[in-house]
C-alpha atoms as a printed R data frame, in Angstrom:
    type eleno elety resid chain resno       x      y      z
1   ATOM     1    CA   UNK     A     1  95.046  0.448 82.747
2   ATOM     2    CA   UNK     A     2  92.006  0.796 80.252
3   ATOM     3    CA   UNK     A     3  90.700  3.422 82.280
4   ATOM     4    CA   UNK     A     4  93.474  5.777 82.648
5   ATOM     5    CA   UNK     A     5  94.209  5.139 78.262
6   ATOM     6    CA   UNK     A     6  90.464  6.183 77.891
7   ATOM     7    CA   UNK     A     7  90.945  9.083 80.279
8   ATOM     8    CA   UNK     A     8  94.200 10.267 78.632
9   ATOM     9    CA   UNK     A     9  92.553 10.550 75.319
10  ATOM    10    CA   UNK     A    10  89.863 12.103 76.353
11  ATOM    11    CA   UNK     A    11  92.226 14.975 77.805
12  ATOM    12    CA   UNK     A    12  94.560 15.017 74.290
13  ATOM    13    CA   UNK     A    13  91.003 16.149 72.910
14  ATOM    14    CA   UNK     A    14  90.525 19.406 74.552
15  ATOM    15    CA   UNK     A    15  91.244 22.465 73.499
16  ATOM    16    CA   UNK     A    16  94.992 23.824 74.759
17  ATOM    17    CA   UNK     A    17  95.998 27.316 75.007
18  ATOM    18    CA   UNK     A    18  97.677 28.784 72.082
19  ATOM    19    CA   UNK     A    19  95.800 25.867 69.627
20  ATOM    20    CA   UNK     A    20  93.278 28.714 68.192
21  ATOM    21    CA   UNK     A    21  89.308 29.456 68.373
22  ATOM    22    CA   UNK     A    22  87.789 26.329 69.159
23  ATOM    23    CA   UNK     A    23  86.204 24.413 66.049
24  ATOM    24    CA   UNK     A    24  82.081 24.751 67.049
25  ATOM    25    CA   UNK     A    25  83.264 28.655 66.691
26  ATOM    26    CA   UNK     A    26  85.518 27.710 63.318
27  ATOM    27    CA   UNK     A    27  81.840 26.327 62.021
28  ATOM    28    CA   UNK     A    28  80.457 29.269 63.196
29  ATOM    29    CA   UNK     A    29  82.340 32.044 61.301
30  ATOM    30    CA   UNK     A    30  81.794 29.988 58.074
31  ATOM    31    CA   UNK     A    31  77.927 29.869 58.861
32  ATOM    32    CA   UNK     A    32  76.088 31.578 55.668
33  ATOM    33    CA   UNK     A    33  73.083 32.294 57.891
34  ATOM    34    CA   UNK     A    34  74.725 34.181 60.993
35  ATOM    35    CA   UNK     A    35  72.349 36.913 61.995
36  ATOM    36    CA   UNK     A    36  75.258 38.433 62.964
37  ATOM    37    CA   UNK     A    37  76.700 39.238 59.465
38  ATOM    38    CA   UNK     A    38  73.315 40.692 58.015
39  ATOM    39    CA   UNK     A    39  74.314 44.175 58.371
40  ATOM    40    CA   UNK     A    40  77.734 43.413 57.854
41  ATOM    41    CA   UNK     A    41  78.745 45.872 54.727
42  ATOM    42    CA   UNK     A    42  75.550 48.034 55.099
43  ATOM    43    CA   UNK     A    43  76.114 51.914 54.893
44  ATOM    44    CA   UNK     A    44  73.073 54.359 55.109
45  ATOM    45    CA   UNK     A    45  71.413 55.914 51.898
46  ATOM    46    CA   UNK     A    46  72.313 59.832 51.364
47  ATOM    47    CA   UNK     A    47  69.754 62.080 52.658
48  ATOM    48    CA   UNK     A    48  66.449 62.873 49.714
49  ATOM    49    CA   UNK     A    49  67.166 66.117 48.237
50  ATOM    50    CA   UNK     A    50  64.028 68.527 49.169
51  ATOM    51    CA   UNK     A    51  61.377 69.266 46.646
52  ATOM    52    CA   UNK     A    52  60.255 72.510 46.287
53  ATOM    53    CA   UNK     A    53  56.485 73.350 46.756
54  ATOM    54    CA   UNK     A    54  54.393 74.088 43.780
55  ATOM    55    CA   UNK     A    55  53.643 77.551 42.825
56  ATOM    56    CA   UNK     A    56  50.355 78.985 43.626
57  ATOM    57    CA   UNK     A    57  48.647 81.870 41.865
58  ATOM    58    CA   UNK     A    58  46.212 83.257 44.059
59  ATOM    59    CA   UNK     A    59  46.121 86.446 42.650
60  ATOM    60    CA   UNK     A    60  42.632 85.790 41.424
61  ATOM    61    CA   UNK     A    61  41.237 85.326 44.192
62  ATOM    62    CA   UNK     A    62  41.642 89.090 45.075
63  ATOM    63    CA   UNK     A    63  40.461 90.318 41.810
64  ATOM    64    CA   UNK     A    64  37.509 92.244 41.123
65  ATOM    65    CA   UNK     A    65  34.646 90.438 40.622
66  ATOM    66    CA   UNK     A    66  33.548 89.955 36.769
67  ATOM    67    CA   UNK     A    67  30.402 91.644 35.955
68  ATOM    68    CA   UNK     A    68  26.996 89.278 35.039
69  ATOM    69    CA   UNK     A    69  26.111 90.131 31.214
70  ATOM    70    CA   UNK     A    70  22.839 92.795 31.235
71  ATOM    71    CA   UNK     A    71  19.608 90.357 31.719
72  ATOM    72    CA   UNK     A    72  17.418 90.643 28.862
73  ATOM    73    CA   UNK     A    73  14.578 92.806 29.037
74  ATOM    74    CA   UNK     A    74  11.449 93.195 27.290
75  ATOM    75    CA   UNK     A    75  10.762 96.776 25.447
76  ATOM    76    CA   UNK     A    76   8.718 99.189 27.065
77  ATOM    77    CA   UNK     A    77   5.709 98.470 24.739
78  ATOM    78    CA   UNK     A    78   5.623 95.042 25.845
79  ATOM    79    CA   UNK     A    79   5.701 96.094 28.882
80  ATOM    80    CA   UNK     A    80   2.896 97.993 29.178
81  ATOM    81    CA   UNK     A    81   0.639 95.784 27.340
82  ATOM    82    CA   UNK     A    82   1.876 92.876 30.219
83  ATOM    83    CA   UNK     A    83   1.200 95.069 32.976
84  ATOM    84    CA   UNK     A    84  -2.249 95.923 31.547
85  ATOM    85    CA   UNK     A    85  -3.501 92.411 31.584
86  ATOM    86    CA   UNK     A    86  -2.239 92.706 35.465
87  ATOM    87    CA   UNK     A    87   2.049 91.284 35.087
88  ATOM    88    CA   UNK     A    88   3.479 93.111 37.934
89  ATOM    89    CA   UNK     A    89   6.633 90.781 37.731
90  ATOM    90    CA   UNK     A    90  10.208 92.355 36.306
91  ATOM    91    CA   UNK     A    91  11.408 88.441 35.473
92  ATOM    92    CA   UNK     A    92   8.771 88.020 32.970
93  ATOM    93    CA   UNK     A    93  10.366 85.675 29.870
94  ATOM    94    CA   UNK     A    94  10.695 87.074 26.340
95  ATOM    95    CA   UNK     A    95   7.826 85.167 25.402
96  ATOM    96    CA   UNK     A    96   4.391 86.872 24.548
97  ATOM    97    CA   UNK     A    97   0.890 84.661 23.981
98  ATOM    98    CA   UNK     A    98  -1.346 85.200 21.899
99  ATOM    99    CA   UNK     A    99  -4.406 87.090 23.813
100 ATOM   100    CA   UNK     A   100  -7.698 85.083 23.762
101 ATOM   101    CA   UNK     A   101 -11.301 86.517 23.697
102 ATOM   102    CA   UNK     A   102 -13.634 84.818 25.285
103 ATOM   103    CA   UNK     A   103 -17.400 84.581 23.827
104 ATOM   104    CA   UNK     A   104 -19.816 86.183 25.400
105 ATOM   105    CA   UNK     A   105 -22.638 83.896 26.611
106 ATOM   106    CA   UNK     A   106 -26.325 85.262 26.666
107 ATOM   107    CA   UNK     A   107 -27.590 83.375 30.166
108 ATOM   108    CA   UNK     A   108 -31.188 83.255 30.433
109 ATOM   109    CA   UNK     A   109 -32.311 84.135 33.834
110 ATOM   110    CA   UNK     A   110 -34.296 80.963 35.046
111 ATOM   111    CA   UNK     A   111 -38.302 81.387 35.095
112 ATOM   112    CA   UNK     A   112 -40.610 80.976 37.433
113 ATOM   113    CA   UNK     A   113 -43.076 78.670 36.280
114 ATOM   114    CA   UNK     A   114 -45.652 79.071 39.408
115 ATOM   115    CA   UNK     A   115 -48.015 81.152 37.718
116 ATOM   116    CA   UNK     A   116 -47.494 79.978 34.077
117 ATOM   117    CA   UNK     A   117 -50.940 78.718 33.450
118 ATOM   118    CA   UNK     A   118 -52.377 82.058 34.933
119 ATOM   119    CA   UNK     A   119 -50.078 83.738 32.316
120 ATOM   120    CA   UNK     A   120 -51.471 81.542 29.351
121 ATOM   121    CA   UNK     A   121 -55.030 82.125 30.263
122 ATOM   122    CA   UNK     A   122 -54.430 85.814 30.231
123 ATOM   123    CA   UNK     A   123 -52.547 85.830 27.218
124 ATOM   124    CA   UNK     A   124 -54.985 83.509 25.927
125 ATOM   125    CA   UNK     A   125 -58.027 86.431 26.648
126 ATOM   126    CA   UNK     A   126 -55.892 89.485 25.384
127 ATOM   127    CA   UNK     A   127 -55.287 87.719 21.950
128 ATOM   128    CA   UNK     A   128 -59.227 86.727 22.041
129 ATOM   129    CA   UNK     A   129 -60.204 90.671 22.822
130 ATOM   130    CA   UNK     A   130 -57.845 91.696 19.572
131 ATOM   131    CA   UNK     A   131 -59.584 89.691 17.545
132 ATOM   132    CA   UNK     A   132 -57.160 86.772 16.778
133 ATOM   133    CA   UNK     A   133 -58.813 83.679 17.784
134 ATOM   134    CA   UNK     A   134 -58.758 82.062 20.983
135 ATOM   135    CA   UNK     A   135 -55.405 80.240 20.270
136 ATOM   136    CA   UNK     A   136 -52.533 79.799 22.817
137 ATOM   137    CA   UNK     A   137 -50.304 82.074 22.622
138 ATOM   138    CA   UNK     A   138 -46.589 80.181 22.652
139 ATOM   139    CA   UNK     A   139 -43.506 81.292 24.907
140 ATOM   140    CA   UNK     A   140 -40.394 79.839 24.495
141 ATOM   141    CA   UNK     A   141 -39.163 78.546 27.707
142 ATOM   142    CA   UNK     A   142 -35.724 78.102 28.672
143 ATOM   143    CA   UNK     A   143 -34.641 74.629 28.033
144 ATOM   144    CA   UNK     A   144 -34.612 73.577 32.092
145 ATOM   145    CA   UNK     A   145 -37.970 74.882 32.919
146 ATOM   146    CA   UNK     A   146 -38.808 73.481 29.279
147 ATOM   147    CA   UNK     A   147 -37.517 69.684 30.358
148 ATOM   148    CA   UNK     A   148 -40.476 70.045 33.642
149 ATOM   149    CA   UNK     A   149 -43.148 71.510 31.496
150 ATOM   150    CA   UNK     A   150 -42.717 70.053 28.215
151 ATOM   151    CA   UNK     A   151 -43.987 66.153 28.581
152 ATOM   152    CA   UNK     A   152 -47.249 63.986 27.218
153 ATOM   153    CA   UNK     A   153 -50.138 65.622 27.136
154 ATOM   154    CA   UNK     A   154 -51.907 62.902 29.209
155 ATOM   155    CA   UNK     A   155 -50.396 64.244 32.075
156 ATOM   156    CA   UNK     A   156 -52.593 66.237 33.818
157 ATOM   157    CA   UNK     A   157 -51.418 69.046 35.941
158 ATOM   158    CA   UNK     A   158 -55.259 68.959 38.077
159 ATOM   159    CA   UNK     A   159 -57.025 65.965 38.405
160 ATOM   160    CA   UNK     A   160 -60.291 65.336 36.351
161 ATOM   161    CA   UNK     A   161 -63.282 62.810 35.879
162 ATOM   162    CA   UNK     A   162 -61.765 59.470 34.023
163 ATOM   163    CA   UNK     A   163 -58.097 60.073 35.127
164 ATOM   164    CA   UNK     A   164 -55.904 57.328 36.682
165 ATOM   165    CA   UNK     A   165 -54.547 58.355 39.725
166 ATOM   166    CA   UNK     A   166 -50.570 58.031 40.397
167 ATOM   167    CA   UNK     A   167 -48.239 58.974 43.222
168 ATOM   168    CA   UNK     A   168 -44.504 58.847 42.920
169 ATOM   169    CA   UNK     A   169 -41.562 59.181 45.498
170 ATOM   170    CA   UNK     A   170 -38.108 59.430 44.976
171 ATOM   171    CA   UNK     A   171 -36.028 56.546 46.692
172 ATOM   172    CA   UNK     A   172 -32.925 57.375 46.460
173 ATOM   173    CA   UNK     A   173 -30.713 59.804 44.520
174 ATOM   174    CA   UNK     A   174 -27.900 59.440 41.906
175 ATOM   175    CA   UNK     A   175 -25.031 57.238 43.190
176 ATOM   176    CA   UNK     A   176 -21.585 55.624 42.084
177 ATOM   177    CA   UNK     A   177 -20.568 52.512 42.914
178 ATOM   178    CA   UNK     A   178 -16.977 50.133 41.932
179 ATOM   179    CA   UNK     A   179 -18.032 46.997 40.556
180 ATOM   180    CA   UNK     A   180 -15.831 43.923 39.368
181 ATOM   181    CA   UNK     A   181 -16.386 42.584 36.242
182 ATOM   182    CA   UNK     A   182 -14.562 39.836 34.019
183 ATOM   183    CA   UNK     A   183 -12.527 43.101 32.419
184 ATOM   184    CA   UNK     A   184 -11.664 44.922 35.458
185 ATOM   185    CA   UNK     A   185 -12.995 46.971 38.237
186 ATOM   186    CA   UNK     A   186 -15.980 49.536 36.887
187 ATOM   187    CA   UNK     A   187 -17.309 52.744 38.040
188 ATOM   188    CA   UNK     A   188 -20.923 52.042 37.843
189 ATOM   189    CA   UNK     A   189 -23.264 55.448 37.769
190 ATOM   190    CA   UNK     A   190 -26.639 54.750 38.914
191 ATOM   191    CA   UNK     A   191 -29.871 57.432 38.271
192 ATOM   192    CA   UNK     A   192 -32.223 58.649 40.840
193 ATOM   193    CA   UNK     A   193 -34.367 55.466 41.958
194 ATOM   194    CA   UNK     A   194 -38.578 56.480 41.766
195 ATOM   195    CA   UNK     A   195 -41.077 54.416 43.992
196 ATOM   196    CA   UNK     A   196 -44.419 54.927 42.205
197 ATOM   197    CA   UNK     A   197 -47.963 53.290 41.957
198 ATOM   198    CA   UNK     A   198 -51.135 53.882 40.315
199 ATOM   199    CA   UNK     A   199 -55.137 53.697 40.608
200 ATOM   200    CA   UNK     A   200 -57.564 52.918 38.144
201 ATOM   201    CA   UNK     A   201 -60.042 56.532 37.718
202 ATOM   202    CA   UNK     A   202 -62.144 56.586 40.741
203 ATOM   203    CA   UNK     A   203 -66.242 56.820 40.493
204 ATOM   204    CA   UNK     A   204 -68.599 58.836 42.169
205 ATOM   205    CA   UNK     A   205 -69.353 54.820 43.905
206 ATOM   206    CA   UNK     A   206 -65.970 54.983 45.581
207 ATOM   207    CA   UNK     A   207 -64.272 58.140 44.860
208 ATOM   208    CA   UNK     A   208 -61.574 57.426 47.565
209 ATOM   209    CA   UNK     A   209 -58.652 55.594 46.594
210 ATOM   210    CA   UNK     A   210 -58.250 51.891 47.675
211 ATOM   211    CA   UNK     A   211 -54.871 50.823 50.179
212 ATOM   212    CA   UNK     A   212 -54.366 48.352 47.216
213 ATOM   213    CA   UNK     A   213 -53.146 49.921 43.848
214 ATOM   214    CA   UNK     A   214 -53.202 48.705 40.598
215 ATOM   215    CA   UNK     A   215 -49.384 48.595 39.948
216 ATOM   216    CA   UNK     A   216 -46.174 49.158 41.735
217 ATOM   217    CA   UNK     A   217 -43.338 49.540 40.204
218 ATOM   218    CA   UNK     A   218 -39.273 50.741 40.643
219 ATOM   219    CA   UNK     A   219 -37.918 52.396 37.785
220 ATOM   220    CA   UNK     A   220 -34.933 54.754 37.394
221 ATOM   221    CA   UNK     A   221 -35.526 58.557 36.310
222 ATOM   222    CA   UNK     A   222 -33.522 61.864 36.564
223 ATOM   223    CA   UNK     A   223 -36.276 63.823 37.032
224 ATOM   224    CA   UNK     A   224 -39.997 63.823 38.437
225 ATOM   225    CA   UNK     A   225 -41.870 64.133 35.283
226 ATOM   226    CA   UNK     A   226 -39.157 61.374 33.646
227 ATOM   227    CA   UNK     A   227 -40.724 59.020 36.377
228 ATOM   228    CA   UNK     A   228 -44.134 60.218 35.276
229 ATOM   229    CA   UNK     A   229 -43.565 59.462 32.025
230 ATOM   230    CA   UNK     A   230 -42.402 56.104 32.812
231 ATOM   231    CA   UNK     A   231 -45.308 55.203 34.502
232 ATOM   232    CA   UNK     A   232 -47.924 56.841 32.249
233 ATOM   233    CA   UNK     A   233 -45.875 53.892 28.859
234 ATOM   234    CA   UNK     A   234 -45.935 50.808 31.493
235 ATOM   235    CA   UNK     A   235 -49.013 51.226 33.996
236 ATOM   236    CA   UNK     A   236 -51.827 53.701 32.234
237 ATOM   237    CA   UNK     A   237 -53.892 52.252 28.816
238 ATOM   238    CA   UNK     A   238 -53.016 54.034 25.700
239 ATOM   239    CA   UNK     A   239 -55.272 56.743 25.816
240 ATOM   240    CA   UNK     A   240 -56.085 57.064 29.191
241 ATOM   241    CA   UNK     A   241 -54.925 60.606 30.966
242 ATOM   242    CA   UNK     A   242 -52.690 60.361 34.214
243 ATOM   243    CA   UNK     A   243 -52.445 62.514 37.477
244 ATOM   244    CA   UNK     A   244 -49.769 62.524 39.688
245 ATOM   245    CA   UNK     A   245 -50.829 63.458 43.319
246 ATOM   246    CA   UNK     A   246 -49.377 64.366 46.463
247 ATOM   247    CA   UNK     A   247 -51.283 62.257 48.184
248 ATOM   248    CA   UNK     A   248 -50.846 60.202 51.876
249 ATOM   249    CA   UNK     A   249 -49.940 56.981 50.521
250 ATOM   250    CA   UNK     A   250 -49.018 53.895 52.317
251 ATOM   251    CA   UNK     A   251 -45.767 53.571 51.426
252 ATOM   252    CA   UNK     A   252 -44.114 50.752 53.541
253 ATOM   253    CA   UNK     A   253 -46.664 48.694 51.665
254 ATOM   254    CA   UNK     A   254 -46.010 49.735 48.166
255 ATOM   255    CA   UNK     A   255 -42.456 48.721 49.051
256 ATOM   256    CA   UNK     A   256 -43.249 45.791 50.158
257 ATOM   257    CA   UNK     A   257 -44.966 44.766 47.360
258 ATOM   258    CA   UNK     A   258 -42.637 45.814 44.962
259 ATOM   259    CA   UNK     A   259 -39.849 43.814 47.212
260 ATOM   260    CA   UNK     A   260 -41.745 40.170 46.737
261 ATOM   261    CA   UNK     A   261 -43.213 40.664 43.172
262 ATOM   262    CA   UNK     A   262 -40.120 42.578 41.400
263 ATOM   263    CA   UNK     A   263 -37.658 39.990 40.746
264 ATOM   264    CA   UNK     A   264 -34.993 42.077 39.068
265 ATOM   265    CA   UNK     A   265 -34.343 44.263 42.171
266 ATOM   266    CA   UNK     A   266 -30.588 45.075 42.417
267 ATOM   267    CA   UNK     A   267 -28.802 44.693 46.214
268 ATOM   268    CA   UNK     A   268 -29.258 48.495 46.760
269 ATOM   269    CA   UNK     A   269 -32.834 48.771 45.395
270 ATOM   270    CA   UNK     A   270 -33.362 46.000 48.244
271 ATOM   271    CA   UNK     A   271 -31.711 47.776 50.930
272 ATOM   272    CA   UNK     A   272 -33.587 51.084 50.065
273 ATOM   273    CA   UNK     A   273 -37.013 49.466 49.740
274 ATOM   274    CA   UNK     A   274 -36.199 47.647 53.210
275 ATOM   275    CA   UNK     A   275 -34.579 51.029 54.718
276 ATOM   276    CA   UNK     A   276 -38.018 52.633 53.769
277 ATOM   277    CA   UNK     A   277 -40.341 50.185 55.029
278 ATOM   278    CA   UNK     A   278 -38.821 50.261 58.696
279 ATOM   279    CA   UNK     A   279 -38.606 54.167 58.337
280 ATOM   280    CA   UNK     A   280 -42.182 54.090 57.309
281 ATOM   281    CA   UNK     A   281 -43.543 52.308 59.988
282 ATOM   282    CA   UNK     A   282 -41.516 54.177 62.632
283 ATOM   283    CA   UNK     A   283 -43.607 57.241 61.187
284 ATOM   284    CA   UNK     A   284 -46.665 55.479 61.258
285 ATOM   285    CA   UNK     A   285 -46.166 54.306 65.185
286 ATOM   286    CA   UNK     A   286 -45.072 58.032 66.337
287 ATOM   287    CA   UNK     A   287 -48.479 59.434 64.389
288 ATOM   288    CA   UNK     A   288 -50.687 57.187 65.853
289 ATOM   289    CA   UNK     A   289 -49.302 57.961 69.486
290 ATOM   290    CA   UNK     A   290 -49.058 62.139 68.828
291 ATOM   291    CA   UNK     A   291 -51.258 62.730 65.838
292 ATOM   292    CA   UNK     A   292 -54.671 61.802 68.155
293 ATOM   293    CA   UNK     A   293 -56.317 62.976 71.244
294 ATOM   294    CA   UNK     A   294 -57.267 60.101 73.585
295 ATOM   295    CA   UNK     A   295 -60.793 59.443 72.854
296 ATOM   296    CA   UNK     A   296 -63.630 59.946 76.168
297 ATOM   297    CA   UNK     A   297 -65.640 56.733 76.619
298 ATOM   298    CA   UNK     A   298 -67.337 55.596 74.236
299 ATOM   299    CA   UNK     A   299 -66.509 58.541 71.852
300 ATOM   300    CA   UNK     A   300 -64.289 58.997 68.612
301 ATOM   301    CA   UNK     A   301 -61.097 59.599 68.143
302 ATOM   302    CA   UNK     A   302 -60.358 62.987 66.678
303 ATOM   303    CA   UNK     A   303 -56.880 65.145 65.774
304 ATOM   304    CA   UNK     A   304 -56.170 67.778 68.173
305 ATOM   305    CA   UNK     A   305 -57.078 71.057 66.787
306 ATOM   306    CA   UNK     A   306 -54.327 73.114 64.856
């Protein structure tokens, strides 16, 4: 009996014909969040009225092209004074400077001082045969061959009884080196570098010169008869008159002795002096293998004939 209540109130629940949508689809009609009803009321928007392209006048793009104003131009006399100083050009600017003159410079030809003395002495004898004394005659000398010619009077262009004897010998030349220093890196200029040495005046006792000089001595110079003059104020007495020879000196030893006696020698002096020693004696080895004939036995050694 309970079953067949529980089972006849189950069946008075369901839905009968005629009774209406059933209530889950009552709940659903009332839902607020249907998908269903989104586009419920929705009508489409009236078509966008065209819009009319914008007007283009391209009229002036087919017009005549407009005419450049007239360049300016210079006036015939200016012109012609341009084109004589060697203008060519038609875009020349409207702007005219000043023409310079330029000095003209007297340039004395350069003189040859070979036979100067020869021209002194026979100057010297015309002015004697006129009747004006014996004295020099003077020529002024153009300041370069003056700065060769023009230097103490105690040296001696030909050697003579009494006179020290002097060679000289150019090291090295003028040179440039960058050097730090506590302000900054320094261009250093550096003048020709002179190797020179002297000899006390020879006697008729021993008038060849020893392999031992006086003095030896480094000492910076522009020119030859600067180096002279060095030597003549730091190695020759007061009055005493100097010569500077070419002579055959030994010098691998005069740089050698200049190397351990001169202690102020700079890093380049020292790798000239050393550069010239080794050169020296490389000379010195290749003479005394070419420079003699082998010698018969028991004779001398002699040069080979010229």
């Amino acid at each position: 009996m309970g079953l067949l209540a529980a089972a006849s109130a189950r069946m008075a629940r369901l839905p009968r014909r005629g009774d209406g949508p059933p209530r889950i689809m009552q709940d659903a009609r009332k839902d607020d969040f249907d998908p269903t009803h989104l586009l419920d009321g929705w009508r489409p928007s009236e078509p966008a009225r065209p819009v009319a392209p914008p007007e283009l006048d391209l009229s002036a793009l087919h017009a005549e092209p407009r005419q450049r104003p007239p360049e300016p131009r210079l006036d015939a006399e200016r012109l012609a004074r341009l084109k004589k100083r060697g203008f060519e050009m038609d875009d020349i600017e409207d702007v005219e400077l000043p023409e310079i003159v330029m000095p003209i410079v007297e340039t004395t030809p350069a003189l040859d001082t070979a036979g100067l003395d020869q021209a002194l002495s026979a100057a010297a004898g015309i002015a004697q045969q006129q009747g004006r004394g014996a004295a020099e005659p003077r020529i002024d000398l153009p300041l370069s061959a003056r700065a060769e010619t023009s230097a103490d009077p105690r040296l001696l262009r030909q050697w003579r009884p009494g006179a020290w004897v002097g060679v000289r010998r150019r090291l090295i030349g003028a040179s440039t080196e960058l050097v730090s220093t506590p302000q900054g890196p320094l261009v250093e200029t550096r003048p020709p570098q002179w190797l020179l040495a002297v000899w006390p005046p020879q006697g008729l006792e021993m008038p060849l010169l020893s392999r031992w000089p006086e003095r030896a001595m480094l000492l910076p110079a522009q020119q030859s008869v600067a180096a002279a003059q060095l030597l003549l104020q730091q190695a020759v007495p007061a009055t005493a008159p100097l010569w500077i020879g070419e002579l055959d000196a030994d010098w691998a030893l005069l740089a050698e002795l200049v190397l351990l006696h001169d202690a102020s020698l700079q890093p380049f002096q020292i790798e000239a002096l050393r550069a010239l020693t080794e050169s020296d004696r490389l000379q010195r080895f290749e003479r005394l293998n070419n420079a003699y004939q082998p010698a018969p036995a028991g004779g001398a050694l002699r040069r080979p004939p010229a």
